[in-house]
Backbone and ligand atoms as CSV (ligand in chain L), in Angstrom:
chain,resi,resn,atom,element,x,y,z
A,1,UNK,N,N,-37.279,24.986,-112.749
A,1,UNK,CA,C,-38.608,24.428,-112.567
A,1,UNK,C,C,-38.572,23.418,-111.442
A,2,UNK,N,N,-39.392,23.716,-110.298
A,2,UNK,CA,C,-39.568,22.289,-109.598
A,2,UNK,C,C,-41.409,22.143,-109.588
A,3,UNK,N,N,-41.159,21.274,-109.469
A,3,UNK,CA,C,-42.889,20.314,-108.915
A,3,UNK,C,C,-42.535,19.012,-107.739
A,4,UNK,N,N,-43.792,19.173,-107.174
A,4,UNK,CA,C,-44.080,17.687,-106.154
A,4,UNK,C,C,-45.483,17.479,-106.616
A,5,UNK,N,N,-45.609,16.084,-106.049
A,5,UNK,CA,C,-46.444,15.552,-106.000
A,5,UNK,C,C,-47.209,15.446,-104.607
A,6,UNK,N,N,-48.087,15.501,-104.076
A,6,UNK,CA,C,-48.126,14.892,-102.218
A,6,UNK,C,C,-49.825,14.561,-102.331
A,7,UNK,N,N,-50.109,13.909,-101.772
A,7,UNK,CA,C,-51.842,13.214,-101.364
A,7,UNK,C,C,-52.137,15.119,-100.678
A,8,UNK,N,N,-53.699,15.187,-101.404
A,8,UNK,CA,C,-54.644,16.299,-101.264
A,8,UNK,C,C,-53.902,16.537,-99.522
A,9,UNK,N,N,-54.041,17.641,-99.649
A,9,UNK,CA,C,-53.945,18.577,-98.085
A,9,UNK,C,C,-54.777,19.375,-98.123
A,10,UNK,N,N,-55.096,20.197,-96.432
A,10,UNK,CA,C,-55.947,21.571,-96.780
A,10,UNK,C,C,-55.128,21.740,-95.218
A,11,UNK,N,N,-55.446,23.294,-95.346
A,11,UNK,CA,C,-54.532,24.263,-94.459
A,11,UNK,C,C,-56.227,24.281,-93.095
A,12,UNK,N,N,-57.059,23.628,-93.285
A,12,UNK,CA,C,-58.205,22.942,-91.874
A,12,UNK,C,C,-58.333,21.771,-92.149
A,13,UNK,N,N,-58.141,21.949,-90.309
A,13,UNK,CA,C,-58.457,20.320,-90.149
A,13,UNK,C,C,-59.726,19.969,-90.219
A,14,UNK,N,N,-60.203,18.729,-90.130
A,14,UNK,CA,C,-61.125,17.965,-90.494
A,14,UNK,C,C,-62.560,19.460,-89.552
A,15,UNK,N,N,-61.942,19.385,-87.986
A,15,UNK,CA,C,-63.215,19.937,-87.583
A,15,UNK,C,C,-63.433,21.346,-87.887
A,16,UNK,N,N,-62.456,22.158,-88.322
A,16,UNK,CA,C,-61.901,23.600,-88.904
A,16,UNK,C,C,-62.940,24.036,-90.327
A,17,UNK,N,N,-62.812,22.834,-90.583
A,17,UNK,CA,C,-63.841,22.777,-92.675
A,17,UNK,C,C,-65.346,22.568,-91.774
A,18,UNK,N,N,-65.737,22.589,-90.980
A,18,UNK,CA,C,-66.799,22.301,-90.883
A,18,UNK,C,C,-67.500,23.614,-90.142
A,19,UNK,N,N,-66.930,23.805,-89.054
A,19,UNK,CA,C,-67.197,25.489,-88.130
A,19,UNK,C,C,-66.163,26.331,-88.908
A,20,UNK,N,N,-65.469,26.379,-89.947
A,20,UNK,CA,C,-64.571,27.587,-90.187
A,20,UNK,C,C,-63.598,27.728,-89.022
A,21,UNK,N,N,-62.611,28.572,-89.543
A,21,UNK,CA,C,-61.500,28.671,-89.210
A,21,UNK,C,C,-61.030,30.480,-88.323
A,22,UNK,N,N,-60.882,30.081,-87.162
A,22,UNK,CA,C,-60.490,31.974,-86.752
A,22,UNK,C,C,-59.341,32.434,-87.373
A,23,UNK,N,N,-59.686,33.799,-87.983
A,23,UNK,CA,C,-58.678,33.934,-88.522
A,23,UNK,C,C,-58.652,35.283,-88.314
A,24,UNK,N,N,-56.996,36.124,-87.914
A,24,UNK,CA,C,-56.695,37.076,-87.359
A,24,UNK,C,C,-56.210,38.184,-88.806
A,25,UNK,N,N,-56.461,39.308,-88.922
A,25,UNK,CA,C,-56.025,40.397,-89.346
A,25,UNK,C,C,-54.711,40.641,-88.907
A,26,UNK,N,N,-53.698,40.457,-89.680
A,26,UNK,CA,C,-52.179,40.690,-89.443
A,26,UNK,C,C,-52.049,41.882,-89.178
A,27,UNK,N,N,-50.921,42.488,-88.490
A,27,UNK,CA,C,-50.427,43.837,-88.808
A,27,UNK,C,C,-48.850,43.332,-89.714
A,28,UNK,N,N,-48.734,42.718,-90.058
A,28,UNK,CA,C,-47.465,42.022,-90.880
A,28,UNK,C,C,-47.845,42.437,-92.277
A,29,UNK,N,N,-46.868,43.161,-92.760
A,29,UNK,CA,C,-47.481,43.284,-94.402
A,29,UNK,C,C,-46.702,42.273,-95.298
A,30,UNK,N,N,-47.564,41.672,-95.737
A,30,UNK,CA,C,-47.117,40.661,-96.914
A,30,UNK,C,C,-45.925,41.377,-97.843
A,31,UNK,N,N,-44.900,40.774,-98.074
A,31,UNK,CA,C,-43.657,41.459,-98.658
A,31,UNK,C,C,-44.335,42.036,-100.095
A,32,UNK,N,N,-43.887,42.950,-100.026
A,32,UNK,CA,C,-44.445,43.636,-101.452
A,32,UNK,C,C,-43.470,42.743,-102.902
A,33,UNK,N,N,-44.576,42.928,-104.020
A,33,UNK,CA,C,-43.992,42.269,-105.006
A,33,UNK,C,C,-42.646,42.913,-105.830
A,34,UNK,N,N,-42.304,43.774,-105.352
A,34,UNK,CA,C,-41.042,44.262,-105.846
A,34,UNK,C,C,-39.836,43.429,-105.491
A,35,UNK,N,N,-40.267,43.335,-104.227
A,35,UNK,CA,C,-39.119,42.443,-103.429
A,35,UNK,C,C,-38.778,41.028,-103.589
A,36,UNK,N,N,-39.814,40.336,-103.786
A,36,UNK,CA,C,-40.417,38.871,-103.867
A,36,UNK,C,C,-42.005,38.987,-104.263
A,37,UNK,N,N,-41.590,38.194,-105.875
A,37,UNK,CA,C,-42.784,38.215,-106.402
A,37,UNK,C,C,-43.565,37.186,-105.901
A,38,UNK,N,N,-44.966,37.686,-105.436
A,38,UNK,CA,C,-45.586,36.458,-104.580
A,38,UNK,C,C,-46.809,35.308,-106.015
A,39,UNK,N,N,-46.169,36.165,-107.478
A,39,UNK,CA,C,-46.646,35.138,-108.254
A,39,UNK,C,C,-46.047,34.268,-108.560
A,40,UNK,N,N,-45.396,33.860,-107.963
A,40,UNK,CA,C,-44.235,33.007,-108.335
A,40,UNK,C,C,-44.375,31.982,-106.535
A,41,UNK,N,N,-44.761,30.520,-106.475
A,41,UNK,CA,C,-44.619,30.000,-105.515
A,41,UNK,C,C,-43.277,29.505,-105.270
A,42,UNK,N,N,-42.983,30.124,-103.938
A,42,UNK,CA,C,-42.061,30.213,-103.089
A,42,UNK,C,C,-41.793,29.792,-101.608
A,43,UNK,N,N,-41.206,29.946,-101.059
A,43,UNK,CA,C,-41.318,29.500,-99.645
A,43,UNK,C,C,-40.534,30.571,-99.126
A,44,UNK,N,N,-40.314,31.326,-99.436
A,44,UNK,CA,C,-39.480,32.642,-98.393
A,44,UNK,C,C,-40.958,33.158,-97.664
A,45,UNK,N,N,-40.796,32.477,-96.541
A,45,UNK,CA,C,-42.292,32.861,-95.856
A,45,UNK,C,C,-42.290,33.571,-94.536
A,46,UNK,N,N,-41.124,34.205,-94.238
A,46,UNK,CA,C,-40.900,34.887,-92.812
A,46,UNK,C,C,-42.374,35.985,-92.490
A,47,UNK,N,N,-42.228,36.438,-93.932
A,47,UNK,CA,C,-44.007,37.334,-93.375
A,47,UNK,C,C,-44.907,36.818,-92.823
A,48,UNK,N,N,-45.326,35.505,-93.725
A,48,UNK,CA,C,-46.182,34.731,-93.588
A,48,UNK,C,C,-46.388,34.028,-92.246
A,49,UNK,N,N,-45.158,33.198,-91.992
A,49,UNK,CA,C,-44.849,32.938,-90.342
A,49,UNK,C,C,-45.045,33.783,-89.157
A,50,UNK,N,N,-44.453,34.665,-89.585
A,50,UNK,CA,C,-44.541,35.699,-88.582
A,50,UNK,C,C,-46.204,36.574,-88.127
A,51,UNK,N,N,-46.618,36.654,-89.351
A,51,UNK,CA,C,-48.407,36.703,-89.082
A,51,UNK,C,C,-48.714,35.326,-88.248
A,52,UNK,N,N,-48.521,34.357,-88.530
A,52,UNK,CA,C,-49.082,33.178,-88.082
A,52,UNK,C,C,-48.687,33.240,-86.699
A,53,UNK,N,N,-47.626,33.277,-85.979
A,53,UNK,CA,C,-47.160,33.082,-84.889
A,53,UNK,C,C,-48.374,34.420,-84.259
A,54,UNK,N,N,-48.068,35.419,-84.869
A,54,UNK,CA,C,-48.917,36.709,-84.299
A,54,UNK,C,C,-50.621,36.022,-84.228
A,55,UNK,N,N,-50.768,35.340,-84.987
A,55,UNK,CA,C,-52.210,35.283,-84.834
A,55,UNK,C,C,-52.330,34.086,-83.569
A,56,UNK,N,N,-51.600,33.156,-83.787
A,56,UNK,CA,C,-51.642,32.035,-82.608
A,56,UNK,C,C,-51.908,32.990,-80.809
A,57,UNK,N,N,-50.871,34.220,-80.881
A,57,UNK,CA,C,-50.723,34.578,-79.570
A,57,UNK,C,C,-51.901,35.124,-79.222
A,58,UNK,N,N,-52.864,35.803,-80.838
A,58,UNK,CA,C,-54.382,36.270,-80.542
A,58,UNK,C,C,-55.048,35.518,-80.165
A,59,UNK,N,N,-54.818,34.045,-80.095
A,59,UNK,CA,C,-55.741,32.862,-80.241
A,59,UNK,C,C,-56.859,32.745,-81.417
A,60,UNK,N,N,-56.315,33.119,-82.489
A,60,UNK,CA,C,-57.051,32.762,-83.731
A,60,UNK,C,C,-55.977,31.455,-84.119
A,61,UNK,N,N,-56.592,31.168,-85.210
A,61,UNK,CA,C,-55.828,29.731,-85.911
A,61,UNK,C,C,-55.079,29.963,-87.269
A,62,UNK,N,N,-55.388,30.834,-88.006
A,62,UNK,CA,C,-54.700,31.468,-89.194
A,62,UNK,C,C,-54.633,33.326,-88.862
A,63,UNK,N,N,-53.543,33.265,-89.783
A,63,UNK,CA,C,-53.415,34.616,-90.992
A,63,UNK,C,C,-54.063,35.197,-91.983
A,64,UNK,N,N,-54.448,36.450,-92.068
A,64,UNK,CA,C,-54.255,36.962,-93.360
A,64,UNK,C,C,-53.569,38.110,-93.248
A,65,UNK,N,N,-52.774,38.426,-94.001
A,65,UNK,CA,C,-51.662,39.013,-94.568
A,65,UNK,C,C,-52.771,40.653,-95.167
A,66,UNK,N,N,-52.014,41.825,-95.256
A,66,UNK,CA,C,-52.620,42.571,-95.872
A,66,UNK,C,C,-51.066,43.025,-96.608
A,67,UNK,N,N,-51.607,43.693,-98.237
A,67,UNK,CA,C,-50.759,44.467,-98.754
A,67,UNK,C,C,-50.377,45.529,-98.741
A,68,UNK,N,N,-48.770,46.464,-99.311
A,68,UNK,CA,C,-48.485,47.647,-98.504
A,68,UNK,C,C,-49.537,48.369,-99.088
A,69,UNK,N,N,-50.763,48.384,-99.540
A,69,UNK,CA,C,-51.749,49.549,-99.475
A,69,UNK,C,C,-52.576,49.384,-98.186
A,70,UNK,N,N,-52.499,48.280,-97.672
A,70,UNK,CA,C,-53.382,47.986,-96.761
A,70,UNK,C,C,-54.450,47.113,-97.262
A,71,UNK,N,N,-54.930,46.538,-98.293
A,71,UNK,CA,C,-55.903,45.630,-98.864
A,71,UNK,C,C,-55.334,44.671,-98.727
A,72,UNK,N,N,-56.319,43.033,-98.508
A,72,UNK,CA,C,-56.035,42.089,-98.161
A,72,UNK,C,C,-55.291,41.400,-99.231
A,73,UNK,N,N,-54.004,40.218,-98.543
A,73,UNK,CA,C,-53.350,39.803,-99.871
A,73,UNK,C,C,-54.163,38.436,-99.237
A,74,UNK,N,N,-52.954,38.030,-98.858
A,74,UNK,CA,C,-53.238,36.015,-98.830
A,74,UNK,C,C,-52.633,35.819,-96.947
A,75,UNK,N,N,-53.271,34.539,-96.618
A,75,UNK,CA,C,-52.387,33.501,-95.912
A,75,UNK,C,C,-51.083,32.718,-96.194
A,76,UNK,N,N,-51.020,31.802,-95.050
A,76,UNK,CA,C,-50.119,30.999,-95.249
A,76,UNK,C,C,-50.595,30.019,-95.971
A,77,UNK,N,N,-49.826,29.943,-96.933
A,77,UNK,CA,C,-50.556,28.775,-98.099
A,77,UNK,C,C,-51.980,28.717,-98.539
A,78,UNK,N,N,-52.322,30.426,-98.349
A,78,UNK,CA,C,-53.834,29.971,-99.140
A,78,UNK,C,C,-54.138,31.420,-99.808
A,79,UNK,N,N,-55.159,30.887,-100.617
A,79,UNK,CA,C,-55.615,32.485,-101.028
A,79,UNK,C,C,-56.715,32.895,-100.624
A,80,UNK,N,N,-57.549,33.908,-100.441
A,80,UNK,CA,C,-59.336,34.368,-99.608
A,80,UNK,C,C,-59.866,34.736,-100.820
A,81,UNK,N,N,-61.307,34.509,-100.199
A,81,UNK,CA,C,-62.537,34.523,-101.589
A,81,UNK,C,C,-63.503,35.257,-100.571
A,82,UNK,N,N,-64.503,36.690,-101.131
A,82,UNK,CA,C,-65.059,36.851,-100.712
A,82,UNK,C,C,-66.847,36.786,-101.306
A,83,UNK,N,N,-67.486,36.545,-100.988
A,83,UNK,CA,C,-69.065,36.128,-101.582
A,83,UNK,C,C,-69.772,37.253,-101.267
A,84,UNK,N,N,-70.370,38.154,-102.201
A,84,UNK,CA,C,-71.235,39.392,-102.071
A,84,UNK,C,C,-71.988,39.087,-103.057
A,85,UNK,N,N,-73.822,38.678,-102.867
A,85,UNK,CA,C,-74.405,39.011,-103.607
A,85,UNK,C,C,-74.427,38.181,-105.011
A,86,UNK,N,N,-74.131,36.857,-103.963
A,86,UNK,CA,C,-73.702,36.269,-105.723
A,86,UNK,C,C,-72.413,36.310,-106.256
A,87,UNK,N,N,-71.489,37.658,-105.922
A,87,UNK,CA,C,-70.074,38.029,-106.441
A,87,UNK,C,C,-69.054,37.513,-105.725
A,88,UNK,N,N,-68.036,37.351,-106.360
A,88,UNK,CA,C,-67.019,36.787,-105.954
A,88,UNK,C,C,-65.952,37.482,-106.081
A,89,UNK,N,N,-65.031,37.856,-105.212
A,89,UNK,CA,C,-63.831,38.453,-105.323
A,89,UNK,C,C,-62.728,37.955,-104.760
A,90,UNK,N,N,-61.560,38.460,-105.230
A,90,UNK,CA,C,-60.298,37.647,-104.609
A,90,UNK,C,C,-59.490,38.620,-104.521
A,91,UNK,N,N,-58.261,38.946,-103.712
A,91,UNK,CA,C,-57.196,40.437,-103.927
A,91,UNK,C,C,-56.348,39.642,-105.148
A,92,UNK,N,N,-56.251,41.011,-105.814
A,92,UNK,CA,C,-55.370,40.638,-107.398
A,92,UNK,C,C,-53.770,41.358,-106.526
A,93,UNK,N,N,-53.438,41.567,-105.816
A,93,UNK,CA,C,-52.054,42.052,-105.553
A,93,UNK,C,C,-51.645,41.150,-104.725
A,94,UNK,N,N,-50.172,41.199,-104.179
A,94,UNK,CA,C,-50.044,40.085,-103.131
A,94,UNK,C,C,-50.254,38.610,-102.469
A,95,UNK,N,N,-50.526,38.298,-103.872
A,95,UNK,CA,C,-51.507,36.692,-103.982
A,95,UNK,C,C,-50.689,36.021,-104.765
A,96,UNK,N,N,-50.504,34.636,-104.618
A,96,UNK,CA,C,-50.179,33.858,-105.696
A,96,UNK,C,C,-51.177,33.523,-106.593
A,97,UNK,N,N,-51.118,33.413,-107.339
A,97,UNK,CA,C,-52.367,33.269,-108.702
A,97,UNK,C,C,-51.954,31.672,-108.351
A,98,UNK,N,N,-52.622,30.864,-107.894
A,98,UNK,CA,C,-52.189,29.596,-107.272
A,98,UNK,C,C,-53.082,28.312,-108.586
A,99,UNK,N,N,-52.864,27.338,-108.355
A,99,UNK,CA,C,-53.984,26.552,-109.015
A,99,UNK,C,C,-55.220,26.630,-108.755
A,100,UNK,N,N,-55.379,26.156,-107.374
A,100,UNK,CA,C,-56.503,25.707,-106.716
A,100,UNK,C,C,-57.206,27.219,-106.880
A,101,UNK,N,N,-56.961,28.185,-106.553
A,101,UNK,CA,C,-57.484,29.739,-106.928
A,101,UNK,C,C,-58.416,30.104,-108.230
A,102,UNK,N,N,-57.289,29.077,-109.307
A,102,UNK,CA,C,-57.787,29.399,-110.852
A,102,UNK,C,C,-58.742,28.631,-110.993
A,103,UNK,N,N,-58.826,27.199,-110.168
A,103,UNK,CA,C,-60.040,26.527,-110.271
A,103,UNK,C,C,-60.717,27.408,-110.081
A,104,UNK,N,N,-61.462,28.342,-108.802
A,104,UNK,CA,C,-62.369,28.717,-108.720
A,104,UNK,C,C,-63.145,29.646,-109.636
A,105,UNK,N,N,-61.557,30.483,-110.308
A,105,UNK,CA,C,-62.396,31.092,-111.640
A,105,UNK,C,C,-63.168,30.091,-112.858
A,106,UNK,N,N,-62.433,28.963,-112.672
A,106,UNK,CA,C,-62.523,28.001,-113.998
A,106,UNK,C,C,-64.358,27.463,-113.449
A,107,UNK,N,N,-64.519,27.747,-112.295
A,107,UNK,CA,C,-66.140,27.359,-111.997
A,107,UNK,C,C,-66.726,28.163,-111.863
A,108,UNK,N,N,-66.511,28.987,-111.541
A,108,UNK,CA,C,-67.450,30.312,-111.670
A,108,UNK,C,C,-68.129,30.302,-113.172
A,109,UNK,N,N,-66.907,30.028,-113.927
A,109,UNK,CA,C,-67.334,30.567,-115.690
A,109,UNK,C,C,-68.878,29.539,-115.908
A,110,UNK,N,N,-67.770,28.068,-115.167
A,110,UNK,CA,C,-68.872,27.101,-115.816
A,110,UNK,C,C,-70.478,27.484,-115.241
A,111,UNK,N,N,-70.512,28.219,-113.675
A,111,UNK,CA,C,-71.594,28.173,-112.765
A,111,UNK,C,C,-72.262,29.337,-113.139
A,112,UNK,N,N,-71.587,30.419,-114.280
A,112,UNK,CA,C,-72.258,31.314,-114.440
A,112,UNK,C,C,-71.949,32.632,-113.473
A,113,UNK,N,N,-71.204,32.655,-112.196
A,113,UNK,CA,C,-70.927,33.160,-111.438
A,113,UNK,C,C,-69.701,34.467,-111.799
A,114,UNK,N,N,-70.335,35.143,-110.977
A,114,UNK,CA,C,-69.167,36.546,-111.835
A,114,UNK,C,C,-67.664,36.474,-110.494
A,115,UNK,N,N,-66.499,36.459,-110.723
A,115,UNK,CA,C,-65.547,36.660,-110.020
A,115,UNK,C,C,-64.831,37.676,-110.429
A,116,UNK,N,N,-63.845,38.207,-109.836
A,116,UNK,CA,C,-62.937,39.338,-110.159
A,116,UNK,C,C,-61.830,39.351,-109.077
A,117,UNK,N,N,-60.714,39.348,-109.533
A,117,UNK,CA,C,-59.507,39.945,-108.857
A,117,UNK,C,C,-59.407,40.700,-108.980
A,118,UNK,N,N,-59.381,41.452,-107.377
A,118,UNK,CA,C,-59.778,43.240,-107.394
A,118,UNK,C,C,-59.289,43.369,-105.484
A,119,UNK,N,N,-59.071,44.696,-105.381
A,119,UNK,CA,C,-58.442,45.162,-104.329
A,119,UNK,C,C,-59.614,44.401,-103.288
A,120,UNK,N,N,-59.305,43.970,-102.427
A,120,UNK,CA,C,-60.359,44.050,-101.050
A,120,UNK,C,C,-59.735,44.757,-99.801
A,121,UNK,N,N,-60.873,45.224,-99.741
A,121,UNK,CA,C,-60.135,46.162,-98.509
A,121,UNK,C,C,-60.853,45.130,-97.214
A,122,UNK,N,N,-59.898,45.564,-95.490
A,122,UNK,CA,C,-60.554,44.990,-94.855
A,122,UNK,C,C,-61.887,45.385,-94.444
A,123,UNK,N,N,-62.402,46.031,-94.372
A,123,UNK,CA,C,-63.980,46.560,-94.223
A,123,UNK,C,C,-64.347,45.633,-95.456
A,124,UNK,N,N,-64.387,45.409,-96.746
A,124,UNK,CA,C,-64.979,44.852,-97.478
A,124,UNK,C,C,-65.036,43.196,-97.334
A,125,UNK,N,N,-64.081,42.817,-96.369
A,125,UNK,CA,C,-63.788,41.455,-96.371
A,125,UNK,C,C,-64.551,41.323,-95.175
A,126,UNK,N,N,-64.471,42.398,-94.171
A,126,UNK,CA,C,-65.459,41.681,-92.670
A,126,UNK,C,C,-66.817,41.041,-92.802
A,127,UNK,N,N,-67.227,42.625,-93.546
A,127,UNK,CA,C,-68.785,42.888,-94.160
A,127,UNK,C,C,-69.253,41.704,-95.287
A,128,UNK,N,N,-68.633,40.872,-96.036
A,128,UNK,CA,C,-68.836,40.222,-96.814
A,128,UNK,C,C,-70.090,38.833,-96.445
A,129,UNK,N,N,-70.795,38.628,-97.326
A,129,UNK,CA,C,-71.452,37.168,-96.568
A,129,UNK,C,C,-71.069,36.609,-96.109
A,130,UNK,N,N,-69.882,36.036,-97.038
A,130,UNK,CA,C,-69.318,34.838,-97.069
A,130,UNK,C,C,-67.933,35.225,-97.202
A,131,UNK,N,N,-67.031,34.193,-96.457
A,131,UNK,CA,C,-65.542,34.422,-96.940
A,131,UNK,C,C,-64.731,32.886,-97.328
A,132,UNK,N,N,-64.266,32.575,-98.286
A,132,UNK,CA,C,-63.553,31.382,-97.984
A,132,UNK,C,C,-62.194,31.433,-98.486
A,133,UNK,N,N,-61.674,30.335,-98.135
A,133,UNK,CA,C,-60.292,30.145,-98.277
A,133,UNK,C,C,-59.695,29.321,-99.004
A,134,UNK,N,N,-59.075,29.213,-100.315
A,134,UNK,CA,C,-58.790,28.050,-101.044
A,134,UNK,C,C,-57.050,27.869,-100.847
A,135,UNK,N,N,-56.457,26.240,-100.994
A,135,UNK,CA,C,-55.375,25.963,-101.185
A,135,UNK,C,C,-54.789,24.995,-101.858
L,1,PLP,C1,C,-49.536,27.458,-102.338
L,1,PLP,C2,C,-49.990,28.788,-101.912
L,1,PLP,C3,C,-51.311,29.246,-102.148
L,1,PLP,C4,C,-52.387,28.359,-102.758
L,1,PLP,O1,O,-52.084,28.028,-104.080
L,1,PLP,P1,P,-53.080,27.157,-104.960
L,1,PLP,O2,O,-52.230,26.657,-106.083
L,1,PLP,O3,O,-54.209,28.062,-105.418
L,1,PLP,O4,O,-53.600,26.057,-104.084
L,1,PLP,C5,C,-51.633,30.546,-101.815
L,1,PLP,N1,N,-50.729,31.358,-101.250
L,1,PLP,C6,C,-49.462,30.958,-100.989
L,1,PLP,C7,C,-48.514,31.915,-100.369
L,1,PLP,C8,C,-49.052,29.673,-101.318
L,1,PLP,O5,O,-47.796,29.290,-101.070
C-alpha cells in the first residue's frame, strides 16, 4: 500500500481550465490490461509519455490514449468524460477507476444525472457536446 498527500493539482493550468485544453488523438495504445493493470495506480507510464511527447510535436497540449480495440482509454493522469444529451460517459477499459472519476459518478447520482462506463469510440468522443477531463 502506498498513499501521498500533496496540495490540490490539475493536469491545466490556470489559463487551460478556462479555454480548454488541445488535446491530440494518440496513435500510442494505452498498454493493455493484461500487461499492466491500469486499475491499479501506477506510474509505469512510457505509453502515456510517449503519447504526450507525440502530442507536444502536434502542438496540442495533452494526450489521449486509445485502447487495443481502438476506443478511448485515458491521459496522462486523467480520465475523459463525455456529455451527450444530458448523458455522461466515461471508457470502462483502460482507465483507472481513479477517485476524482468516482466523484463524478457519486454526483451524477446526487444531480440525478445518468453516467455509464462504456466503450467510447473516437467518433463518439469528437461528436460529443461536451468533453471533460477529470484528475
Ligand atoms: C491518477 C490518474 C488518473 C486520475 O485519477 P483520479 O483518482 O480519478 O483523480 C487517471 N489516469 C491515470 C493514468 C492516473 O495516473
Amino acid at each position: 500500500f502506498m498513499a501521498f498527500a500533496v496540495p490540490f493539482g490539475s493536469v491545466a493550468n490556470a489559463e487551460q481550465l478556462q479555454r480548454g485544453l488541445h488535446v491530440a488523438i494518440s496513435d500510442k495504445v494505452r498498454i493493455p490490461p493484461a500487461s499492466i493493470d491500469p486499475a491499479i495506480k501506477n506510474y509505469h507510464w512510457l505509453d502515456l509519455v510517449r503519447g504526450l511527447y507525440d502530442a507536444y510535436d502536434r502542438g496540442a497540449e495533452t494526450a489521449l490514449l486509445l485502447d487495443f480495440n481502438g476506443n478511448v482509454a485515458e491521459g496522462p493522469g486523467f480520465n475523459v468524460f463525455c456529455v451527450d444529451d444530458g448523458k455522461l460517459s466515461t471508457p470502462a477499459v483502460g482507465a483507472l477507476p481513479g477517485i476524482t472519476r468516482r466523484t463524478v459518478f457519486d454526483l451524477c447520482a446526487e444531480a440525478g444525472l445518468a453516467v455509464a462506463a462504456a466503450d467510447v469510440s473516437v467518433a463518439a468522443l469528437r461528436q460529443s457536446d461536451e468533453v471533460f477531463i477529470t484528475s
